[in-house]
C-alpha positions in Angstrom: -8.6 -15.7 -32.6 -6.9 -12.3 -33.0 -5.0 -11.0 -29.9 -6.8 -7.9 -27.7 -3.1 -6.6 -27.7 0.5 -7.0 -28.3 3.6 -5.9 -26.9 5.6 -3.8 -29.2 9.5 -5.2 -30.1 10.5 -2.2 -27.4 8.9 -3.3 -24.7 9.8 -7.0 -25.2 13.2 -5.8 -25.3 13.2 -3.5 -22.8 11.7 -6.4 -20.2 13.5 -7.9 -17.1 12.2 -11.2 -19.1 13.9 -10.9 -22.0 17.5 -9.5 -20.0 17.5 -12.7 -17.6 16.8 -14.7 -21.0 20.0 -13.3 -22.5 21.4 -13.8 -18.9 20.4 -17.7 -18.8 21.4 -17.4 -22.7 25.2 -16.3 -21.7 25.6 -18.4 -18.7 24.7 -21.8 -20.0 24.9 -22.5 -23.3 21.7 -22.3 -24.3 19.5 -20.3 -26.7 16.0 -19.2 -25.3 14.2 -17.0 -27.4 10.7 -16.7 -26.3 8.8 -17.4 -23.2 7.5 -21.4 -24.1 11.2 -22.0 -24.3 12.0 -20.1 -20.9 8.8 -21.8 -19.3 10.3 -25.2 -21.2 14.1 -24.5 -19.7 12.3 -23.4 -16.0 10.9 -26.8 -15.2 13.2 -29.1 -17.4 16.1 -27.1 -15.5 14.6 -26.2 -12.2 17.8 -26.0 -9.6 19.6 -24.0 -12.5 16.2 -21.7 -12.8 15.8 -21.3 -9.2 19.5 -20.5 -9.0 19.8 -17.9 -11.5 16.7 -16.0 -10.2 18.3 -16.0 -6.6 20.9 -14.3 -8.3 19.0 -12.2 -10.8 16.5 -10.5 -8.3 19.7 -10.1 -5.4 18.0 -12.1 -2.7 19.8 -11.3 0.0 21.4 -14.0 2.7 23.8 -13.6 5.0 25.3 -17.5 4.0 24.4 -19.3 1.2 22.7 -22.3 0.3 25.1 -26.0 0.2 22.4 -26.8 -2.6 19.3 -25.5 -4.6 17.2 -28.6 -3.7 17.5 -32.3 -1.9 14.9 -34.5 -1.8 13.5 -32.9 -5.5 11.7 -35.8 -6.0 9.4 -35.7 -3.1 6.2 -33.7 -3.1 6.2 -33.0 -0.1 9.6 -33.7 1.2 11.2 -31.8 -1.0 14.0 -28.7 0.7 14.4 -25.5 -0.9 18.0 -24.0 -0.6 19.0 -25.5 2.8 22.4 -24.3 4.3 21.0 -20.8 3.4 20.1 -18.2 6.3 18.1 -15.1 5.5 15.7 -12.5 6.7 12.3 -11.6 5.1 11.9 -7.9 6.0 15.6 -7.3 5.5 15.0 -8.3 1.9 12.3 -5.5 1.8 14.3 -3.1 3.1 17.2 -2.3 1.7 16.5 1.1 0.4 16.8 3.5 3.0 16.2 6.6 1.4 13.4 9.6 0.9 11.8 7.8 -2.0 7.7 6.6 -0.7 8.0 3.5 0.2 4.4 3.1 1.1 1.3 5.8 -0.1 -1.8 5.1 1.5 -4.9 6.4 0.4 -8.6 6.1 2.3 -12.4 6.6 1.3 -12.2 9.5 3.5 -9.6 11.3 1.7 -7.0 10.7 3.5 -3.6 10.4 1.9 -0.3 9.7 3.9 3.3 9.0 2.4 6.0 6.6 4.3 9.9 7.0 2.6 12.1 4.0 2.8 13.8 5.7 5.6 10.8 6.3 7.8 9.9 2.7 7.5 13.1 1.3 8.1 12.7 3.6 11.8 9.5 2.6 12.2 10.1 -1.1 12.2 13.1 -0.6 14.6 10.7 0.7 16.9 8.4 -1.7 16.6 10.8 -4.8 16.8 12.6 -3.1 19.6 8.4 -3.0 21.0 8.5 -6.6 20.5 11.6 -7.4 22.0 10.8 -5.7 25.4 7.8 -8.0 25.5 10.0 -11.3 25.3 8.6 -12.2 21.4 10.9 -14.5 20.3 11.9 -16.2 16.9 9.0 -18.5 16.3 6.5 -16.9 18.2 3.2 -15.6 16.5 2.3 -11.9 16.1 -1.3 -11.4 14.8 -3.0 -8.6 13.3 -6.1 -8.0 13.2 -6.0 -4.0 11.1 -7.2 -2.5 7.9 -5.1 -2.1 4.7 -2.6 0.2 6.4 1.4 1.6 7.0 1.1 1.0 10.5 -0.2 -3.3 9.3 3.1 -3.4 6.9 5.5 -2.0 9.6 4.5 -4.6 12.6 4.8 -7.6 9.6 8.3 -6.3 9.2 8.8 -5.7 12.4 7.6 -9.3 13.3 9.9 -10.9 10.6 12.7 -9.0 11.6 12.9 -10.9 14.3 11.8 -14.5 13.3 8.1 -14.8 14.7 5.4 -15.4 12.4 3.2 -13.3 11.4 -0.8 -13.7 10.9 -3.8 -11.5 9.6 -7.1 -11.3 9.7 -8.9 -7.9 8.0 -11.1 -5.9 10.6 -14.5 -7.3 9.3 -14.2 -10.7 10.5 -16.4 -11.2 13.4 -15.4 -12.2 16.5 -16.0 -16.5 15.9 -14.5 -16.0 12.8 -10.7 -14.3 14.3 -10.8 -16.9 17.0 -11.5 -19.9 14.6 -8.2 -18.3 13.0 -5.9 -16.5 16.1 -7.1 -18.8 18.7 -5.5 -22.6 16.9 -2.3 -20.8 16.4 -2.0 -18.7 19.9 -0.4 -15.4 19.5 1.6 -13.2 21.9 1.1 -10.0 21.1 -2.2 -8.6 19.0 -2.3 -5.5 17.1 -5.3 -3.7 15.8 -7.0 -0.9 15.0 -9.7 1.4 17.2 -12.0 0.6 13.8 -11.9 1.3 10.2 -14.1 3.0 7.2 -16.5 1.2 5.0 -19.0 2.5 2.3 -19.3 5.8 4.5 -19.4 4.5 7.5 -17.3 4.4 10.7 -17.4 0.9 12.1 -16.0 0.5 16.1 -13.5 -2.4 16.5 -12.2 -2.0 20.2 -15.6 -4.0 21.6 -14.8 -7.2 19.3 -10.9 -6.4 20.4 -11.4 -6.7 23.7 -13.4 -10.3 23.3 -11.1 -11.7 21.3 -8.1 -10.6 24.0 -10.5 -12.4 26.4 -11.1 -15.6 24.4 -7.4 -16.2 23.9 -4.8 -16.5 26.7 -2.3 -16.4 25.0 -2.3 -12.5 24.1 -0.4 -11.1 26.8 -0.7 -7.0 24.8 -2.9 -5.2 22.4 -1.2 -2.8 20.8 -4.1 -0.5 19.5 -3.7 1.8 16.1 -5.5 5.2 16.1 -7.5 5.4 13.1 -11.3 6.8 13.8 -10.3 8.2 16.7 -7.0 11.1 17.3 -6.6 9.0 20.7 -8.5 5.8 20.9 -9.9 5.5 24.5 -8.2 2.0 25.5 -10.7 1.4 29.0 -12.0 -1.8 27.9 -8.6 -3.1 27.5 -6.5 -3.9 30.2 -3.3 -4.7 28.5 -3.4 -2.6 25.5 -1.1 0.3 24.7 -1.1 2.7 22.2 1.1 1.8 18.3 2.2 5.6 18.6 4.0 5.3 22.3 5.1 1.2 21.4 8.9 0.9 21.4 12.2 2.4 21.7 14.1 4.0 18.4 17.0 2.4 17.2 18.5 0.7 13.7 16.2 -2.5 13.2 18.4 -5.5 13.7 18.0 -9.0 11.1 18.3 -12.1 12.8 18.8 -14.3 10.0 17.0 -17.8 9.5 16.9 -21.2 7.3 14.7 -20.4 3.9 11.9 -22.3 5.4 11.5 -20.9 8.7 7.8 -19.8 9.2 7.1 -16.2 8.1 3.5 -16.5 7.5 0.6 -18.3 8.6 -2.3 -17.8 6.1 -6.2 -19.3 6.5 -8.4 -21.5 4.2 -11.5 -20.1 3.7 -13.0 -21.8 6.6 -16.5 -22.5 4.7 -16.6 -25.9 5.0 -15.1 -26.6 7.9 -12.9 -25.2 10.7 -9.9 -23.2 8.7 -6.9 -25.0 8.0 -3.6 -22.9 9.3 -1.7 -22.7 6.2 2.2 -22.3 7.5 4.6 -20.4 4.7 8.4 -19.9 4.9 10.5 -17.0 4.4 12.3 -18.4 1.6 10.0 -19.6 -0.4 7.6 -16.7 -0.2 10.5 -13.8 -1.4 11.7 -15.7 -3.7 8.2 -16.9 -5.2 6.9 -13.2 -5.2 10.3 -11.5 -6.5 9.9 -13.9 -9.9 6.1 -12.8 -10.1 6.8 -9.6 -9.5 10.4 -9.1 -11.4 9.4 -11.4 -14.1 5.5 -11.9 -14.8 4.6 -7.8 -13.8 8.0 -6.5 -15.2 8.3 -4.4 -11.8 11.3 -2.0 -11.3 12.7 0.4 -8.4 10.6 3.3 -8.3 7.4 2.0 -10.2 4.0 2.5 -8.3 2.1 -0.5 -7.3 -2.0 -1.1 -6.3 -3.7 -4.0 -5.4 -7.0 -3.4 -3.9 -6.9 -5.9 -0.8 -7.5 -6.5 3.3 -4.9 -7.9 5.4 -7.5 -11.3 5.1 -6.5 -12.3 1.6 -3.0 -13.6 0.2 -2.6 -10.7 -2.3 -2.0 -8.5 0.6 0.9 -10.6 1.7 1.9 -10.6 -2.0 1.4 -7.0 -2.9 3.6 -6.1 0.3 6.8 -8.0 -1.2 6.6 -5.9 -4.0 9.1 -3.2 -1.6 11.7 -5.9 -2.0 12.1 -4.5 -5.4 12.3 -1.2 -4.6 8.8 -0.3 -5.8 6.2 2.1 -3.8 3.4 0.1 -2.6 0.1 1.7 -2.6 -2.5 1.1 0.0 -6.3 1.5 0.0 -8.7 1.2 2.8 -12.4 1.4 1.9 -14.8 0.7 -0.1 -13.8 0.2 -4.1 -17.9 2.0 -4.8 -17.3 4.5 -2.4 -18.6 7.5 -2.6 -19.0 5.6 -6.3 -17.1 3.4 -8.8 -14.8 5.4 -9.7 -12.9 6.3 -6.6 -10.1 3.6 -7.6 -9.7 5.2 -11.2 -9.8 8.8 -9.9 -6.2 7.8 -7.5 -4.8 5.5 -10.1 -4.8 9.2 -12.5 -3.7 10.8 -8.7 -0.8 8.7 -8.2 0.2 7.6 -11.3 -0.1 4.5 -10.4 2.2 1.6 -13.1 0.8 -1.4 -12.1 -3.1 -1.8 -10.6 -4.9 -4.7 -9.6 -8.0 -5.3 -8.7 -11.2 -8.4 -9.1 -13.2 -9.6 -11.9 -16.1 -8.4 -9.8 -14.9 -4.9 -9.7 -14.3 -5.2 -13.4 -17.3 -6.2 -14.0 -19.3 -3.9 -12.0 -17.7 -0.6 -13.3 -18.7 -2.1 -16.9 -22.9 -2.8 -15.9 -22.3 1.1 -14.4 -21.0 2.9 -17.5 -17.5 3.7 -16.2 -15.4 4.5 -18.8 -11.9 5.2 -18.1 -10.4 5.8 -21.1 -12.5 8.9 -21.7 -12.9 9.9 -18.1 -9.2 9.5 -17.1 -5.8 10.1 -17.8 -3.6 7.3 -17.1 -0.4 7.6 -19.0 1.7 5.5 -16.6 -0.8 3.0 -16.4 1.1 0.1 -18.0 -0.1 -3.1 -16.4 -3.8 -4.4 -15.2 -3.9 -7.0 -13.1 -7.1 -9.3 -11.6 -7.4 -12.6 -9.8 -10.1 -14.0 -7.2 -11.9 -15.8 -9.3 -11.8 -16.4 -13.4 -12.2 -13.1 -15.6 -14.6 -13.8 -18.4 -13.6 -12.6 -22.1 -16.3 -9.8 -22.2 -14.6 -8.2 -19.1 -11.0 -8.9 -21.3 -12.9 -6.8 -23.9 -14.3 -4.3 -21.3 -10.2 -3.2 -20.1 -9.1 -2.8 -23.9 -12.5 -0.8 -24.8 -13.4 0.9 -22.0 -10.1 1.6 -19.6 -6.7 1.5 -21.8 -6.0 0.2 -25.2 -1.8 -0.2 -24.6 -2.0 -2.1 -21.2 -1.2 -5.2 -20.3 -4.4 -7.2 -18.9 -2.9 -10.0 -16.5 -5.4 -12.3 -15.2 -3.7 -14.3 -12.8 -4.5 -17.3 -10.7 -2.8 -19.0 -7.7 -4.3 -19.2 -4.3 -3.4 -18.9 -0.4 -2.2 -22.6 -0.3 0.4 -21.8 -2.4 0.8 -18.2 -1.6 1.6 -17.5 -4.8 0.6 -18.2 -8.6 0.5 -21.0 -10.9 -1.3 -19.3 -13.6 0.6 -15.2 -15.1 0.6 -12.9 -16.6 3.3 -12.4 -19.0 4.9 -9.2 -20.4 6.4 -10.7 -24.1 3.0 -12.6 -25.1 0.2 -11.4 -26.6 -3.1 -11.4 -24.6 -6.4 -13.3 -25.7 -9.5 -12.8 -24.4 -10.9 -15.3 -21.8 -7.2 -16.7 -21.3 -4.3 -16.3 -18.7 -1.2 -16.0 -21.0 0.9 -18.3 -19.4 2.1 -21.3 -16.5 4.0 -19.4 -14.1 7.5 -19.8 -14.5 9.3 -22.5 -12.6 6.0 -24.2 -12.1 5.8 -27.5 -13.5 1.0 -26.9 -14.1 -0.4 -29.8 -16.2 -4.0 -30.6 -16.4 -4.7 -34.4 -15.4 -7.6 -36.6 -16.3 -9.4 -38.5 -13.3 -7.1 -41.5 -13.9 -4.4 -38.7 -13.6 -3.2 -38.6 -17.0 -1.9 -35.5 -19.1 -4.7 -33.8 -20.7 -4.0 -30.8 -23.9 -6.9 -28.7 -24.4 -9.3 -30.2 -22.3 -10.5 -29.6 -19.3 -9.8 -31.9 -16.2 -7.6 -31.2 -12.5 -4.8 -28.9 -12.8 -1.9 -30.2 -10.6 1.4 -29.2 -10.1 4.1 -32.2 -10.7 7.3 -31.1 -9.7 8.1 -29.0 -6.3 8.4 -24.9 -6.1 9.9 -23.1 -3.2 6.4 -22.1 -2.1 4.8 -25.4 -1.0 3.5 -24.8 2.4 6.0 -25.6 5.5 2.7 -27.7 6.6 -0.4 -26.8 8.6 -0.2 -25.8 11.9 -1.0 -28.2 14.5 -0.2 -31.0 12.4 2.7 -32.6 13.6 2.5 -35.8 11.8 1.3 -33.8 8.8 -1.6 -35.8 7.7 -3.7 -32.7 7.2 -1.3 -31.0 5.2 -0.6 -34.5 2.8 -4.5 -35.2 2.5 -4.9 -31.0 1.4 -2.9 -31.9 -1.8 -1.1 -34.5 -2.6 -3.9 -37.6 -1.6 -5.8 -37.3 -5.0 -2.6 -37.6 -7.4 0.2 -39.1 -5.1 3.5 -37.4 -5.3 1.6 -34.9 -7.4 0.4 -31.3 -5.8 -3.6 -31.5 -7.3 -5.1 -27.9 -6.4 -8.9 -27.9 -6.5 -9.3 -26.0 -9.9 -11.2 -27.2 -13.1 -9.0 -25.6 -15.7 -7.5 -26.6 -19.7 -4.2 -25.7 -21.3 -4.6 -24.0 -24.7 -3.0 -24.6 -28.5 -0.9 -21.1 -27.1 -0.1 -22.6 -23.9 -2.4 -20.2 -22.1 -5.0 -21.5 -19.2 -8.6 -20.9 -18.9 -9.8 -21.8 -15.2 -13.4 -22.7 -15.1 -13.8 -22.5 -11.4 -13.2 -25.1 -8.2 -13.2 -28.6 -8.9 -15.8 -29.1 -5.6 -18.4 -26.8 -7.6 -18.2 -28.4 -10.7 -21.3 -28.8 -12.2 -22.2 -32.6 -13.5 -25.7 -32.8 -15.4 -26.1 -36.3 -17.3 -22.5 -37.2 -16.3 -21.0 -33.7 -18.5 -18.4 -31.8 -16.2 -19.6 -28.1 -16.2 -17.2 -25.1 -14.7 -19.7 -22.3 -13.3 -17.3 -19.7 -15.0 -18.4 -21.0 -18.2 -22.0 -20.2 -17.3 -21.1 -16.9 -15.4 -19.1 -15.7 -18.4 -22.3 -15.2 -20.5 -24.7 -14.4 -17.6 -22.1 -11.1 -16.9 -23.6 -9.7 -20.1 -26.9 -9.4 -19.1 -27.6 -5.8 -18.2 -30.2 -6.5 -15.8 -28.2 -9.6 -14.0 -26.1 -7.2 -11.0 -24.1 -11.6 -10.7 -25.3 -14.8 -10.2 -24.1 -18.3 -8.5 -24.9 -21.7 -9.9 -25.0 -25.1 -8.4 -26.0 -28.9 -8.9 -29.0 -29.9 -7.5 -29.5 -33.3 -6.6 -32.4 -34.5 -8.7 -34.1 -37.5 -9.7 -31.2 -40.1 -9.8 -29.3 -37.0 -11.5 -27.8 -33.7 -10.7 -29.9 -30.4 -12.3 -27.8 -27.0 -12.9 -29.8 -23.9 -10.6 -28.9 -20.6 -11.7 -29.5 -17.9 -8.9 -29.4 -14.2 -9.8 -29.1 -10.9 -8.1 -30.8 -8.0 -10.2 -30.5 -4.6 -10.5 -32.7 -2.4 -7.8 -36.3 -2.3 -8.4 -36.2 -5.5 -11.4 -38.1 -8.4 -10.7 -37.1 -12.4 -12.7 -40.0 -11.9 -15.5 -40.7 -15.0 -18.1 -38.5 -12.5 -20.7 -35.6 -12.2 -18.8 -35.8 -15.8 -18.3 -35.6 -16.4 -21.8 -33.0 -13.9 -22.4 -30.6 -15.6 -19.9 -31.4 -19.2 -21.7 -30.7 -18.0 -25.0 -27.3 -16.4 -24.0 -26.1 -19.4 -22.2 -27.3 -21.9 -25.0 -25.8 -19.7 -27.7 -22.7 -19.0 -26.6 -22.1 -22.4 -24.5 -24.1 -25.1 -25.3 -27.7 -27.0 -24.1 -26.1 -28.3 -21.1 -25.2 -25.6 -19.6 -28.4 -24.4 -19.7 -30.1 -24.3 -16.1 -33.1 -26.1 -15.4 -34.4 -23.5 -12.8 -33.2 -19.6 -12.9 -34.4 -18.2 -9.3 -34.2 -14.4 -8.1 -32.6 -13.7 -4.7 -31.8 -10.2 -2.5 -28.5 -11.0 -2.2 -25.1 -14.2 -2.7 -23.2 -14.8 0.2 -19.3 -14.2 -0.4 -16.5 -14.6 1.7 -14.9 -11.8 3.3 -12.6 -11.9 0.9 -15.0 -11.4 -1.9 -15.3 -15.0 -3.2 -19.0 -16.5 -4.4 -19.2 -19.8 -1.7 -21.2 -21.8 -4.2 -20.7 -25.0 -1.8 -22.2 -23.2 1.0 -25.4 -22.5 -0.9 -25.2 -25.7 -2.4 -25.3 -27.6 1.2 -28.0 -25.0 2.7 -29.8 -26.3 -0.9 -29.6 -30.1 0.2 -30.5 -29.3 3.8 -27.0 -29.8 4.9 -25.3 -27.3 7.7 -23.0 -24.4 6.7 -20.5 -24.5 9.1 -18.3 -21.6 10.1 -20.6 -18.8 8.4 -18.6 -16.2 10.3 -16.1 -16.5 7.3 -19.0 -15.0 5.6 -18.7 -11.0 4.8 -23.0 -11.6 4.6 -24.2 -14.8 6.3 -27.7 -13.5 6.2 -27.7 -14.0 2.5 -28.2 -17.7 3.3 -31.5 -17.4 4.2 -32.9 -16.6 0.9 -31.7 -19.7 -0.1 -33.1 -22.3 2.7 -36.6 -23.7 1.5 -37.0 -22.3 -1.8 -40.0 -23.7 -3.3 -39.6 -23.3 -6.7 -36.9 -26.3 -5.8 -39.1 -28.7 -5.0 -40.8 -29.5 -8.1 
């Protein structure tokens, strides 16, 4: 297979990569050349990795660490760094100076720029805010905002001062934020008066105002002005405006062990009540520093996107990104709004470096004709990046095509448990179609066999077999930490086993073939939906689909749902057509015994397929928790189908 592109000797030479290589090179003896051997030296060396980059990327800590590791054998158990005491937002803002720290752009039009300076001030305030209202170190802060400055500055202003901070994006329903805010109990809620969607102005204070009432433990609302100049704060009683919140001053950085809590992220909450996913400071800089330093070759005063809410890990990871001195660009709205191209049109704007985005998106701009590369001008465009779910080769060949032939397309892969990847992109490799370039960097991936044996090119668990600094402090409201040990670490003992169905390749790239829960298993055969959605993408009049086992007859039966284009109805042709692709390009397995036309797929509100939800509303089975759902009314066209019953 020929590479879709290649990075030219100057820009291998000219990558943070290929300096810390000469670094590690110099400093020990040894003589990396490429990135297998870094990757090989990262893992086989891990303190001495973990060590250098701490020094590399300037993490910044008021005492350092007695050691890198203790207890490195123990997964989990293991301690990052301990002796060392730090502060989260004080490693994100250093720079204090009239560069933009943050640009925010809306689907109204709206554009507003933050300096370095300005946010430094603002979090002051805001900390100072906090501190008049008795938030302490270790007490939770949640928000409960769109994708905006004012969200970044009370995270900061939150870590500044050692609470823990927690997010939910503004289209969660009301069941859904207090399945999340009301396990962990927070102080002091912020939010937003509403936020813009597709055209629309949608109200927030009225589901505000129940969640203040459903959990005690909010003692202040502390409301953003978005829709409104003034939002009118009647309905609640101890709410005060972000504008008038706090007193100006210097922000102060109390400084912390590497593990105390920073974040507290949320499982999808599909299946079952979310689990509170607990992060630490440490381990969350210096997890997104190497991702961002190393894998995305950022530097001071580059331009970064990622289109995200506040709900979804890679808002917490785009956000770190100002630790390297980079502007972070914001975007609240709609990626289709007023069409697809509204993303591409501020990319050219802003000159955006780096710009991530979702196979979905992807995808959809290619079934709509958008063609960047003739509609754009994108000169400083020099990395692509997309994660959420796997990105099939014809959407590789879509980028390099259709948007930019000199770009770096990193499909990445990771996940909110770990906050972070084990799947990157890498800057010095070539990229192939259908593949992620590389195992993340420190990151011991393997892909195990159900007796949990190593497995080369072909598919089984992947599983992580040596600690990172990002493991999860635990789960919250887990003292004894069952939850947290049964999560990862009951399947494979002593081994972190993630929930994907992936392979390692002959180039040491992965393919991820979707969750290991929604694994397909006709006549025994282990099927990854990706492998079926890959060549369903390519039919025009499919819009997406979602597959799942059917129990059937002693056996399980694959059931292909699709979502058409306006106006197109499932004829015996495109029935056909849809058979033939998948048989052609995969094999007769994979081949669904019933293809069945809905209105809609339910997705999270973070924009992931729930094949298991659909699957168990299928069977008969309850969906519990649909208010994780974006659409939870898509699940009716799914109850009772008769074309399942025969």
């Amino acid at each position: 297979m020929q590479p879709l592109w290649s990075p030219s000797p100057e820009r291998i030479a000219d990558t943070n990569l290929t300096r810390f290589m000469a670094r590690v090179n110099a400093r020990h003896g040894t003589a990396l050349r490429d990135y297998p051997s870094l990757h090989a030296w990262s893992v086989d060396r891990s303190e001495a990795f973990w060590s250098e980059l701490w020094e590399f990327c300037a993490v910044r800590a008021e005492h350092p660490a007695r050691a890198v590791l203790e207890n490195g054998n123990l997964m989990p158990g293991a301690k990052w760094f301990p002796g060392a005491r730090l502060n989260f937002a004080a490693n994100l803002l250093w720079r204090s100076d009239s560069t933009p720290a943050l640009i925010f752009n809306n689907e109204r039009g709206t554009r507003r720029e933050v300096t370095f300076a300005q946010l430094r001030a603002e979090v002051g305030l805001v900390a100072a805010g906090l501190r008049a209202e008795g938030v302490i170190a270790g007490d939770r802060v949640a928000g409960f905002l769109p994708n905006l400055p004012e969200t970044i500055i009370a995270m900061l202003a939150t870590a500044s001062i050692g609470a823990t901070w927690s997010s939910c994006s503004p289209d969660f329903g009301v069941a859904g934020v207090f399945d999340r805010f009301g396990q962990i109990k927070p102080k002091i809620l912020f939010a937003a008066d509403g936020y813009f969607y597709g055209g629309k102005n949608i109200q927030s204070l009225p589901t505000v105002a129940e969640i203040a009432a459903r959990i005690p433990s909010i003692q202040k609302v502390i409301v953003v002005s978005y829709l409104n100049e003034r939002a009118d704060l009647a309905s609640l009683p101890a709410a005060e405006h972000f504008a008038a919140f706090g007193t100006p001053g210097e922000p102060t950085f109390e400084q912390f062990p590497f593990d105390h809590p920073l974040y507290i992220l949320y499982s999808s909450g599909t299946t079952g009540m979310p689990k509170c996913i607990v992060h630490g400071a440490g381990g969350t800089l210096i997890q997104h520093l190497k991702e961002h330093v190393f894998h995305v070759d950022l530097r001071g005063g580059d331009r970064i996107f990622y289109f995200t809410t506040c709900g979804w890990m890679m808002w917490n990871w785009l956000v770190s990104a100002l630790a390297v001195g980079a502007t972070v660009m914001l975007y609240d709205g709609s990626p289709f709004h007023p069409d697809p191209r509204v993303l591409w049109r501020m990319a050219e704007r802003e000159d955006i470096d780096i710009f991530g985005t979702s196979p979905r998106f992807l995808a959809s701009c290619e079934k709509e004709g958008v063609r960047p590369i003739d509609e754009f001008k994108l000169p400083a465009l020099r990395t692509l990046l997309s994660t959420g779910s796997p990105l099939s080769s014809e959407s590789f060949q879509y980028v390099y095509r259709d948007v930019k032939q000199d770009v770096l397309l990193g499909s990445i892969s990771g996940g909110t448990d770990l906050v972070a990847c084990f799947a990157q992109a890498c800057p010095i490799q070539p990229v192939y179609a259908g593949e992620i370039q590389c195992r993340a960097l420190g990151m011991k991936v393997e892909i195990f066999d159900e007796e949990g044996q190593p497995l080369h090119g072909q598919k089984g668990e992947l599983v992580c077999t040596a600690p990172f600094p990002s493991m999860p402090i635990g789960f919250w409201n887990d003292p004894d930490g069952l939850k947290y040990r049964s999560a990862y670490y009951e399947r494979f003992p002593n081994v972190w086993h993630h929930g994907d169905y992936a392979e390692l390749t002959a180039r040491g790239g992965v393919i991820i073939y979707g969750r290991s829960d929604a694994v397909l298993n006709p006549g025994g055969v282990r099927i990854g939906t990706a492998e079926i959605y890959a060549q369903v993408d390519q039919i025009d009049e499919v819009l997406e689909s979602l597959a799942i086992g059917q129990d059937w007859q002693g056996d399980v039966r694959v059931v292909l749902f699709v979502r058409l284009r306006p106006r197109l109805t499932l004829t015996d042709d495109l029935k056909k057509k849809i058979v033939t692709a998948i048989r052609t390009n995969a094999t007769p397995r994979h081949v669904p015994a019933k293809i069945i036309q809905v209105s809609d797929i339910p997705r999270t509100i973070s924009g992931k397929m729930v094949e298991l939800a659909v699957r168990n509303i299928v069977h008969g089975r309850p969906v519990k928790n649909i208010d994780a759902l974006a659409n939870p009314e898509a699940l009716t066209y799914f109850r009772d189908l008769p074309e399942l019953q025969t």
